[in-house]
N, C-alpha and C positions, 0 to 999 in steps of 0.2 A: 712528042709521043702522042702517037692517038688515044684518048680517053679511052674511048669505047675498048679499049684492051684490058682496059683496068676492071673493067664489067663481068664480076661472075656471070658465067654461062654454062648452060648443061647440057652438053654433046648426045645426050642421052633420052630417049623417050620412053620414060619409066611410069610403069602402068599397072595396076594392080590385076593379080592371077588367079590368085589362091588362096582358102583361108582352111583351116581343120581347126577344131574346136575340140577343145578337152572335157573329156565325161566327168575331170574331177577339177571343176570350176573352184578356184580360188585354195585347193592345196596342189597345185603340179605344176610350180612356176618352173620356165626352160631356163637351165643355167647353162645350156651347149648345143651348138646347134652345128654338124660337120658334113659336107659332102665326102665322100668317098676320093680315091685318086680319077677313077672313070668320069664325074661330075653324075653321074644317073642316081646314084642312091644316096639316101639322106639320114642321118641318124639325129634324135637331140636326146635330152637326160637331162634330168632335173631332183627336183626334191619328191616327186612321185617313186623316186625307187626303180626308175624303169626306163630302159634304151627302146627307144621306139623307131624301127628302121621301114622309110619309106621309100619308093622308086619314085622319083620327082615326076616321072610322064603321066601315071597313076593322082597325080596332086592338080597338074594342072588345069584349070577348071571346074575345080572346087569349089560349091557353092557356100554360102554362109550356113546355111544351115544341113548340111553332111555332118557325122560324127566323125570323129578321130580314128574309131575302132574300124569303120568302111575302109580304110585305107591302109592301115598297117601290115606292112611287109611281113615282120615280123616284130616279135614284143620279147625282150627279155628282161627279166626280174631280179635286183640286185638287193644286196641286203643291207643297203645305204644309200643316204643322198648323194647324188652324184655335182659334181662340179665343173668338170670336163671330160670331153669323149674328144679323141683320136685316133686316126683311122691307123695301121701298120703301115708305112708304106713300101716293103715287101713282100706282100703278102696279096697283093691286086684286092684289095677291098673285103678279104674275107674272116680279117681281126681288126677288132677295134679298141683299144685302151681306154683306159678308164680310171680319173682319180675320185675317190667322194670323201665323206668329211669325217670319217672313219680313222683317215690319214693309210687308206690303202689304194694303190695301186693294181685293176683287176684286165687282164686282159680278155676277151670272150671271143670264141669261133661264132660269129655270125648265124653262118647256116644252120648249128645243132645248138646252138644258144646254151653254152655251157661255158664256164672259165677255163681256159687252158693256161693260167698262169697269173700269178701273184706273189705281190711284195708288197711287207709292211715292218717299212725301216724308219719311218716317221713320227713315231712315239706316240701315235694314235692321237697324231695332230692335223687338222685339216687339210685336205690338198686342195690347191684352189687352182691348177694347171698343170698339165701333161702335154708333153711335144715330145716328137720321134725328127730323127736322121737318119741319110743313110751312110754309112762311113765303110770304106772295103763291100762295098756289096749288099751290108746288113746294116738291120736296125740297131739305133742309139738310143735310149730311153731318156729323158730330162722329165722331173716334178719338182714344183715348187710346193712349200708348205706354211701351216702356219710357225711349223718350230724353227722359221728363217733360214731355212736350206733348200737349197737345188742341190739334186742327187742324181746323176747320169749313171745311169745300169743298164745293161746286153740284156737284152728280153732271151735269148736263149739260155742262159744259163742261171741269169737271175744276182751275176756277181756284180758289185757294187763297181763301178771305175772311178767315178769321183764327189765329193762333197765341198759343196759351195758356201762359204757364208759370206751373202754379201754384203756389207757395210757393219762386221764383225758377228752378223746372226741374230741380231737384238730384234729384226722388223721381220712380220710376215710378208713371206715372199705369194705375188698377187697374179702372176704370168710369168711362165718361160716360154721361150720360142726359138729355136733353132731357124738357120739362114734357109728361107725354105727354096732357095735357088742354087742349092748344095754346097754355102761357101762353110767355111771353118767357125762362124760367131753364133753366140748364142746369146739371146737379149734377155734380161730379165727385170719386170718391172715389183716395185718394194714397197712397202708401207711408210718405211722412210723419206717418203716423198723423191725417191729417187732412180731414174733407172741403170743397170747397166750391161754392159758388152763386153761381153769373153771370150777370146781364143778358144776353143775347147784342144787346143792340142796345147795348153799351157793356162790349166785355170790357176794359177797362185792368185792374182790380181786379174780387177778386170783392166781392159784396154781404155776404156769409156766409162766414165759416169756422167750420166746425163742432169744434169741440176740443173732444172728449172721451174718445176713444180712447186706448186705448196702445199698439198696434202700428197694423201697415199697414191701413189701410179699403181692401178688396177690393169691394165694392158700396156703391152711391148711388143708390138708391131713389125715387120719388116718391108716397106715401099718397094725394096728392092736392097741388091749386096749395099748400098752405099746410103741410103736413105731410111730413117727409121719411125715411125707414127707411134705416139706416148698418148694414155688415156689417162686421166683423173679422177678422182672425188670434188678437184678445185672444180669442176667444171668447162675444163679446158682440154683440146687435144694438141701434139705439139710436134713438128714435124723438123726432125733434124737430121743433119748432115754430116756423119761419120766420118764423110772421106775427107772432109776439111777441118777434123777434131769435133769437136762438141757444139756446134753451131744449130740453133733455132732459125729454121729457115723460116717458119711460117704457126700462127699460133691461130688454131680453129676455134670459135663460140657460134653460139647459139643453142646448144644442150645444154637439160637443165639435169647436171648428176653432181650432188654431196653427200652420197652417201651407200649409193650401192652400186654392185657389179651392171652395167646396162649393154653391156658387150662393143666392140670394138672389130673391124672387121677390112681390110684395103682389097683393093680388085686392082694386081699390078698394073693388068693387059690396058685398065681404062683409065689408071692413077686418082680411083676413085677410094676415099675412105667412107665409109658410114659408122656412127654410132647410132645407140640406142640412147633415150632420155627418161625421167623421174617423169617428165609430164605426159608420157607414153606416145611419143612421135619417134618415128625416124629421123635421121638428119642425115644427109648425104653431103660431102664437101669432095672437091676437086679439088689438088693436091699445088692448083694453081693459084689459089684463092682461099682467104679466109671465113669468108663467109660460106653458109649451107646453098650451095645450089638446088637442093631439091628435100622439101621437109614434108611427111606424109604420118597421118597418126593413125595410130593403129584400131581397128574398129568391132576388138573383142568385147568378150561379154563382161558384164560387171562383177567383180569378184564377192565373195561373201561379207567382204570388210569395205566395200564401197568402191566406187570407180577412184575416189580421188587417193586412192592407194595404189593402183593399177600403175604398173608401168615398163619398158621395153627392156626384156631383162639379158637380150641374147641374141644377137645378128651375125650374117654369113653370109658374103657372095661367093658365088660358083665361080670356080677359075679359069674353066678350060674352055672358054670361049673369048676370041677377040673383038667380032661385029655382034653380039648377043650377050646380054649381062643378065645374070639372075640374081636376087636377091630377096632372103630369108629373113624375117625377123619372128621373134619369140615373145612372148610376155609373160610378168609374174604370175598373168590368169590362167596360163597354160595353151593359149592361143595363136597357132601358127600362122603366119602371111606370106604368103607368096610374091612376089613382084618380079616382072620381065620387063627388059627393054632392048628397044635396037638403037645403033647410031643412030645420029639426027642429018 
């Protein structure tokens, strides 16, 4: 075998874009950061209380020193800290969901920045993740929470379809994700150090649990229908193989995360994963290789409680390109990054 195959390498020439900076330095860390289905507009939400949606054309070439308020599309104002934002995906971009730690789920029109729709079936216990499907046509609603349930509800009407508890309900549930390649599974990662995979057209049990962690799984990923990326508190990410049962195909290090959400984020088109780390770097890995092909640290501003608190609390690549990758990161300080690349 040739060596040099063994050689992580980065197909990719990943190069810094863009930065916007938060007016509210060291209380508006980003807990969610979503492109739209188009890839043009960008929303994140955090513990500021506030969706803040921008057109990505508008960002690009943003200098360090631009305000955040220059560039916003639109701002809408919610009456808790948010945890995740998703976009509807019937609706061409023009609602976006929303769980925060209220234990409510709030849907909002975009354009007129007002709620058109809410549930609060969570015993006003955290929600730490919201994902949509499309099933028949229409949206499927999935939230995880802290009171260890996944609950799938029809945003039209608002009636409950099902209630999950996985590894009996005892552990907060930390990520769900529906197959965003329209298959029937739906992942969810748990405090229980464990993740799993559901039928949604038969949740009694899941099909999968994925055991190989050692602390809480904060993200649950999907590579694709057959391949699924797991984030930790261990400090690990873990990359396995459904179609073959519960198989760890490959275990990623070099992030340093024990202890908080730092986001978690794959680009199928490039079989690229990135997380975020506690020591506030990016880490990029290939789905080929365990090690970071590409690690770049974030160059916001010091927060009020000191840099060495700072760290990447929120990442997302843009999907809908194949020779062209985008990629977003957040941080506790409230400081957005841009980064563009082309094939190499």
């Amino acid at each position: 075998m040739d060596r040099d195959n063994n050689i992580p390498r980065f197909d990719w020439d990943l190069s810094f874009s863009a930065v916007v900076s938060s007016p509210s330095i060291g209380t508006d860390a980003i807990g969610a950061i979503e492109f739209d289905p188009s890839g043009e507009i960008l929303a994140t939400g955090g513990i500021a209380r506030k969706i803040r949606i921008y057109r990505l054309n508008s960002l690009l070439g943003t200098s360090r020193d631009d305000d955040d308020d220059d560039h916003v599309e639109s701002c809408i104002c919610t009456p808790a800290k948010l945890s995740s934002l998703k976009w509807r995906p019937d609706l061409s971009g023009r609602v976006i969901g929303s769980g925060d730690y209220d234990g409510v789920v709030t849907e909002y029109d975009v354009e007129k920045g007002v709620p058109v729709f809410e549930r609060d079936e969570h015993g006003g216990r955290k929600i730490w993740s919201v994902d949509y499907t499309l099933r028949n046509g229409s949206a499927l609603g999935a939230s995880g929470s802290d009171d260890g349930t996944v609950q799938m509800w029809d945003p039209r009407n608002g009636g409950l379809e099902e209630t999950v508890r996985p590894g009996g309900g005892a552990a907060a549930i930390c990520s769900v994700e529906f197959d965003p390649l329209g298959g029937n599974l739906l992942a969810v990662g748990c405090a229980d150090r464990n993740a799993y995979v559901y039928d949604i057209r038969r949740l009694v049990d899941p099909i999968f649990v994925l055991d190989g962690h050692t602390k809480t799984v904060t993200y649950a990923r999907f590579m694709d229908q057959h391949t699924i990326v797991t984030g930790s508190t261990d400090g690990s990410l873990k990359l396995w193989d459904i179609a073959n049962g519960q198989l760890v195909v490959r275990t990623f290090r070099g992030h340093v995360n024990s202890r908080n959400f730092v986001g978690l984020s794959v680009w199928r088109h490039g079989g690229l994963v990135v997380s975020g780390s506690e020591n506030d770097e990016v880490f990029v890995f290939d789905k080929r290789w365990g090690e970071p092909v590409w690690v770049r640290g974030l160059g916001g501003q010091t927060d009020r409680f000191g840099s060495d608190r700072r760290f990447v609390s929120s990442v997302c690549w843009r999907q809908t390109d194949e020779d062209w990758c985008t990629l977003v990161a957040g941080g506790s300080d409230g400081v957005l990054e841009i980064f563009s690349g082309i094939r190499n």
